[in-house]
ROFITI-519638 format. One line per 10 residues: number of its first residue (from 1); their letters; for each residue x, z, y of C-alpha. Coordinates in pm, 1 decimal. Each point is the difference from the previous one (the first is absolute). Layout:
<atoms>
NUM	A	X/Z/Y ~ ...
</atoms>
This chain:
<atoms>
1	XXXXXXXXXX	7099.2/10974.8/12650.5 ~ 295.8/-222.3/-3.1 ~ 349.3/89.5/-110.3 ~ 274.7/11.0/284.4 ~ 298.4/-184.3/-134.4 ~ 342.9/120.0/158.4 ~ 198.9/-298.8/97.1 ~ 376.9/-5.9/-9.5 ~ 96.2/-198.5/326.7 ~ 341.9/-166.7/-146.4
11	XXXXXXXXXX	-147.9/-131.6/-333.8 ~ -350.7/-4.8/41.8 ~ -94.4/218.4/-307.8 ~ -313.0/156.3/-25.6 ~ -96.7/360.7/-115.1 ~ -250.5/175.4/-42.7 ~ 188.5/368.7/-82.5 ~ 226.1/112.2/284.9 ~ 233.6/175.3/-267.0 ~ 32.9/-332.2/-113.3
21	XXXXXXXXXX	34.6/-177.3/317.4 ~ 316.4/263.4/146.0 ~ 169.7/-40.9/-351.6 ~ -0.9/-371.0/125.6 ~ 73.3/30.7/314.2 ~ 336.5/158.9/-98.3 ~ 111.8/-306.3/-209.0 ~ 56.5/-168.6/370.4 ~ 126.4/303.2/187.8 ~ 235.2/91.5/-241.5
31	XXXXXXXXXX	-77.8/354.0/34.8 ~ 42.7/283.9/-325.6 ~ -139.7/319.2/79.6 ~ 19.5/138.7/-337.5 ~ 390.1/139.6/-74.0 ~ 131.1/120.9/-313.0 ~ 186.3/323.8/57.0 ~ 230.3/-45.9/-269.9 ~ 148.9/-358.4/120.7 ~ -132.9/-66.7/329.3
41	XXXXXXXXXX	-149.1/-292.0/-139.1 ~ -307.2/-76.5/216.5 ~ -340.4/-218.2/-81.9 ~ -229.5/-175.8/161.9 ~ -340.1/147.2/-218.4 ~ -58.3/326.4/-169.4 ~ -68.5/-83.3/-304.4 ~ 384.8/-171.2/-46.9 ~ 141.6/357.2/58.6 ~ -74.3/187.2/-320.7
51	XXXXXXXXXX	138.0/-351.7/-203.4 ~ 267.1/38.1/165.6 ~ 62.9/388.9/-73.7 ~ 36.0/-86.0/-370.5 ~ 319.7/-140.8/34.5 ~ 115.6/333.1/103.5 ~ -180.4/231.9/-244.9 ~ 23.1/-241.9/-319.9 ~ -332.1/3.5/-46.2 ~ -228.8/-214.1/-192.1
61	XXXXXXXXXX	-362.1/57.1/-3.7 ~ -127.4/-319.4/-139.0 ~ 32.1/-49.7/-402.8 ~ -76.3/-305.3/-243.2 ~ -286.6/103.3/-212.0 ~ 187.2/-218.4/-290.9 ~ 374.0/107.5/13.3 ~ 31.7/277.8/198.7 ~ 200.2/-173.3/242.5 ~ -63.9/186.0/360.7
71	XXXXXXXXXX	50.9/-161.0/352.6 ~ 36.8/156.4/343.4 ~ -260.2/-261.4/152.1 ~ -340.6/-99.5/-122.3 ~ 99.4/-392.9/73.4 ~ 253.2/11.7/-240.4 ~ -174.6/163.8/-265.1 ~ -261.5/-245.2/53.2 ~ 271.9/-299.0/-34.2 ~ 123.6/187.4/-312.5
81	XXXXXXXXXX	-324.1/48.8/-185.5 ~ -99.6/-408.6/35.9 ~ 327.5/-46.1/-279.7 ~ -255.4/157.6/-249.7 ~ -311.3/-105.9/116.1 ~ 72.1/-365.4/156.8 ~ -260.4/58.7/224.3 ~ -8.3/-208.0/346.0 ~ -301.5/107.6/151.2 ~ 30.2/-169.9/348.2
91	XXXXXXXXXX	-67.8/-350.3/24.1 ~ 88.4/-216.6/294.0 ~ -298.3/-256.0/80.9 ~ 212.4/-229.6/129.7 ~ 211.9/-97.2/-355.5 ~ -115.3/226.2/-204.5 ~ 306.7/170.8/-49.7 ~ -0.1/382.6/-98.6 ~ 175.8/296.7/24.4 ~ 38.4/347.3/-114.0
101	XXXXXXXXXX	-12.9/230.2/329.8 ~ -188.1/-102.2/327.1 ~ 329.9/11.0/201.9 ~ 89.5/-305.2/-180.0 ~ -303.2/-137.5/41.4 ~ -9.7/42.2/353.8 ~ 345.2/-155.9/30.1 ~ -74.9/-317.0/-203.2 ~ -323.2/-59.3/217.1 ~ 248.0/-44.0/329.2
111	XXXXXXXXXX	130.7/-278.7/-171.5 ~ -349.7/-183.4/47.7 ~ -51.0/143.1/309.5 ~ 321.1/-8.7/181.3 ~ -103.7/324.0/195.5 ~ 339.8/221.4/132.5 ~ -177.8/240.2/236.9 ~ 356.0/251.9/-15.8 ~ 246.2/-136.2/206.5 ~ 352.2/121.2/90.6
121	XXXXXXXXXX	83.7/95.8/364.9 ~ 374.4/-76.7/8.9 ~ 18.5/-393.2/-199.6 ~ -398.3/-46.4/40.7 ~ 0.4/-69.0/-411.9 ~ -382.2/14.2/-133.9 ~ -82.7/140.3/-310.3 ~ -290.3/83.0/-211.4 ~ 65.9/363.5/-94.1 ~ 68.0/295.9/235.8
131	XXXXXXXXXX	208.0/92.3/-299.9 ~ 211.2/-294.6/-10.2 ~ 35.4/25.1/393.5 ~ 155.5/335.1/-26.0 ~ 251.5/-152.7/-240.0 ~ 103.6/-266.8/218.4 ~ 87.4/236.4/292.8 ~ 244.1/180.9/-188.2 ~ 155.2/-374.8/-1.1 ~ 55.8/44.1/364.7
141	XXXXXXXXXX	87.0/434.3/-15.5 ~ 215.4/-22.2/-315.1 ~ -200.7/299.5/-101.7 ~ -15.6/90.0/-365.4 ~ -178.8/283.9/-71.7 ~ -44.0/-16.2/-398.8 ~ 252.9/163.1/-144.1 ~ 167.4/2.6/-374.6 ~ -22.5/426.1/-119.5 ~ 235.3/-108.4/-249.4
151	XXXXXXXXXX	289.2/-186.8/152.3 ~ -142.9/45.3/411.2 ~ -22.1/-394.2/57.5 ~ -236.7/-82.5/230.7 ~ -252.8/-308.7/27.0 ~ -214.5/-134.8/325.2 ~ -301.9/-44.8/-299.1 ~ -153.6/252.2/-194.3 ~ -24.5/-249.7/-267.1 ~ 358.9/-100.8/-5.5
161	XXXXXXXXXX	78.6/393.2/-68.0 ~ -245.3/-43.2/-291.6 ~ 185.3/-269.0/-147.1 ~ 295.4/166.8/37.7 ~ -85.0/301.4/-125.0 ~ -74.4/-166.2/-349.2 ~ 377.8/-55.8/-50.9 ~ 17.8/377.0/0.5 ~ -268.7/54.8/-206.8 ~ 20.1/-324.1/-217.8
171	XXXXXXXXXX	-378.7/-23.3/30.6 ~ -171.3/-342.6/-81.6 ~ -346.4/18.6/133.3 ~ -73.3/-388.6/-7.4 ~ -73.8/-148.4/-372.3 ~ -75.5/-373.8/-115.6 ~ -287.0/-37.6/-146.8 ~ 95.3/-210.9/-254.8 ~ 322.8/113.9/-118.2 ~ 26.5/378.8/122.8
181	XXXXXXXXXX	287.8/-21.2/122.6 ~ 11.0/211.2/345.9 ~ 185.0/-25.8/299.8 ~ 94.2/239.2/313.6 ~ -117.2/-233.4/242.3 ~ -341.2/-246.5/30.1 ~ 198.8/-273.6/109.5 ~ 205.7/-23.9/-291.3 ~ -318.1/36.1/-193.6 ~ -164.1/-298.7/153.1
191	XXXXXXXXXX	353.6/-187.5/-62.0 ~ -29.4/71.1/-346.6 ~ -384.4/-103.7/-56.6 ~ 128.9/-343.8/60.2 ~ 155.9/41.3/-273.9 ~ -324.3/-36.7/-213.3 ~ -212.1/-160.1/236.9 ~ 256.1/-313.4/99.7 ~ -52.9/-15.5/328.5 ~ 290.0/-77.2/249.0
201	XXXXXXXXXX	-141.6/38.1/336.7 ~ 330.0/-117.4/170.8 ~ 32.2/-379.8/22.1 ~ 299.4/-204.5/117.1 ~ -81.0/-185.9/301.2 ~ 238.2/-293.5/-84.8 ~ -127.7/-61.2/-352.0 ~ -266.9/238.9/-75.1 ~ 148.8/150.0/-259.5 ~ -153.0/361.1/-71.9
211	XXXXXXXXXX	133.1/318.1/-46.7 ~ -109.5/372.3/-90.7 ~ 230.7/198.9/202.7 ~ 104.4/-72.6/329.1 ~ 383.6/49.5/-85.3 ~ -25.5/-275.0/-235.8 ~ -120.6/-246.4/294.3 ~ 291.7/106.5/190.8 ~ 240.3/-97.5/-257.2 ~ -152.8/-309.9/-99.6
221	XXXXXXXXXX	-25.7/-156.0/376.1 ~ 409.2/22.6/29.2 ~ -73.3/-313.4/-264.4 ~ -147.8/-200.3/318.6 ~ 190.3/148.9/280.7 ~ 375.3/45.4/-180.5 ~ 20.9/363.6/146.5 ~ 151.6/279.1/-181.2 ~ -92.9/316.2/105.2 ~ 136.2/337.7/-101.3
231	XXXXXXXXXX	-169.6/305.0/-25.7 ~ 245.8/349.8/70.8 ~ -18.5/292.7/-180.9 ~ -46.7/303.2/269.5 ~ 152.7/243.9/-183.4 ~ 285.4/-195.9/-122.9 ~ -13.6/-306.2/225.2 ~ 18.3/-182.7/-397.5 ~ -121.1/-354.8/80.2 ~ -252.5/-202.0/-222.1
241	XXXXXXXXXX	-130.9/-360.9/31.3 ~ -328.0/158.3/-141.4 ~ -226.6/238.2/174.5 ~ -142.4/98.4/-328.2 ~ 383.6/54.8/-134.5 ~ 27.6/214.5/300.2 ~ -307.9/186.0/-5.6 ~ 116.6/85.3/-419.2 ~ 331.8/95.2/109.6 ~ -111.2/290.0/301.4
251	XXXXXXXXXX	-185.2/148.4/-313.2 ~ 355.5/162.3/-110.2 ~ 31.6/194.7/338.6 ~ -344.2/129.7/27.1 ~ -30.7/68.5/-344.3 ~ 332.1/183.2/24.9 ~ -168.8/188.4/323.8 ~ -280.7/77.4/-200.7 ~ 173.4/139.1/-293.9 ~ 193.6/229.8/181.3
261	XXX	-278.4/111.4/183.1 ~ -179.7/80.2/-310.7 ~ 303.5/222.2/-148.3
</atoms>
C-alpha cells in the first residue's frame, strides 16, 4: 500500500508523519502553543519547551565524556566534543565540505540550493531556517527575550546572551588548533587562524590588495578615496581613526563592568 504524503499548501513540503507535518505548518502561521509558565515565553514545537526551561532551573544534563564540561543542550555538547575529536561527520556532496553537527550541515546545503521556504509576514524576507526567521521578527517587535542573570541585559538572540555571558564568566570555549590559544567568540577564532593559514579573504577593489580582517580593508581604502573616518567611543564618545584602536580602548569599560561584577 502506498504512503500518503501530507502536503503543506504554502511551501509545497511533503510528509509523511502528521506530527511532523503540524510542527511545519506552524513555521508559516506563526502560532506557539507551548508556554513556559515561568516567562511566558511561548514556542512553536514541544520539544523547544523543556530547552528552554533550563535557563530557568540552571540545569545541565549533557556532560563531555573528556573534561567534564556539561551543557544545557545536546547541540552544544555535540559542538563541544568535535574540539577533542575533530570529527566532521557530515559531508556536503556538492563541495565536499564538512561539518560537525547536522544543523550546520543542513545550513551549508541552502547555499547550493538556494531554498528559503520560511518567510516573514510583515517585510516578506525569506530565509532558510524557521530559527533564523524567528530572529528576524524580533527585528520588527524589538522583543528581546534572553536575558543576562548576572547584570539583567537583555539580547533579541539566544546566542548573543551566550557571548555575553562569557564576559561574566571569562569562559573561552573556542581554541586554535595550532597554537592553543582560545577565544570567547568563533569569529575571533576564525580571525586568528589567518594568522597561520595566510589567507586574507578581503581584497581591495581598486588594487587588489588583500587583507585578513575586514577593519584593516577599511583603513587601507581611505588611501584611494582620501576619507578619514572616525570611529566614537559609546561610553566615552573618545574618538579613534582606527576601529581596531577603538574596539582595544571599550575593553577598559567592560572590563571595569566585569570586575566589579565579579567582587
Amino acid at each position: 500500500m502506498e504512503e500518503k504524503l501530507l502536503k503543506c499548501e504554502l511551501c509545497d513540503k511533503s510528509f509523511s508523519c502528521s506530527f511532523h507535518f503540524h510542527n511545519h505548518q506552524r513555521t508559516h502561521t506563526g502560532e506557539k502553543p507551548f508556554t513556559c509558565e515561568v516567562c511566558n515565553k511561548s514556542f512553536s514545537q514541544s520539544s523547544n519547551l523543556p530547552r528552554h526551561k533550563r535557563i530557568h532551573t540552571g540545569e545541565k544534563p549533557f556532560r563531555c565524556d573528556v573534561c567534564e564540561k556539561a551543557f544545557t543542550q545536546l547541540s552544544d555538547l555535540q559542538v563541544h566534543q568535535t574540539i577533542h575529536t575533530g570529527e566532521k561527520r557530515f559531508k556536503c556532496a556538492f563541495c565536499d565540505k564538512a561539518f560537525p553537527t547536522s544543523t550546520r550541515f543542513l545550513i551549508h546545503q541552502s547555499v547550493h540550493t538556494g531554498e528559503k521556504p520560511f518567510r516573514c509576514e510583515l517585510c516578506d524576507r525569506a530565509f532558510t531556517r524557521s530559527s533564523a526567521l524567528a530572529q528576524h521578527r524580533r527585528s520588527h517587535t524589538g522583543e528581546k527575550p534572553f536575558t543576562c542573570e548576572v547584570c539583567k541585559k537583555s539580547f533579541s538572540q539566544s546566542s548573543k546572551l551566550r557571548e555575553h555571558q562569557r564576559l561574566h564568566t571569562g569562559e573561552k570555549p573556542f581554541a586554535c588548533e595550532v597554537c592553543k590559544k582560545s577565544f570567547a567568540r568563533s569569529s575571533i577564532l576564525r580571525e586568528h587562524q589567518r594568522l597561520h593559514t595566510g589567507e586574507k579573504p578581503f581584497t581591495c577593489e581598486v588594487c587588489n590588495k588583500g587583507f585578513a580582517q575586514l577593519p584593516g580593508l577599511v583603513i587601507h581604502r581611505r588611501i584611494h578615496t582620501g576619507v578619514k573616518k572616525t570611529f566614537t567611543c559609546d561610553v566615552c564618545n573618545k574618538d579613534f581613526e582606527q576601529l581596531w584602536g577603538m574596539l582595544d580602548h571599550r575593553r577598559i569599560h567592560t572590563a571595569g563592568k566585569t570586575s566589579e561584577l565579579s567582587d
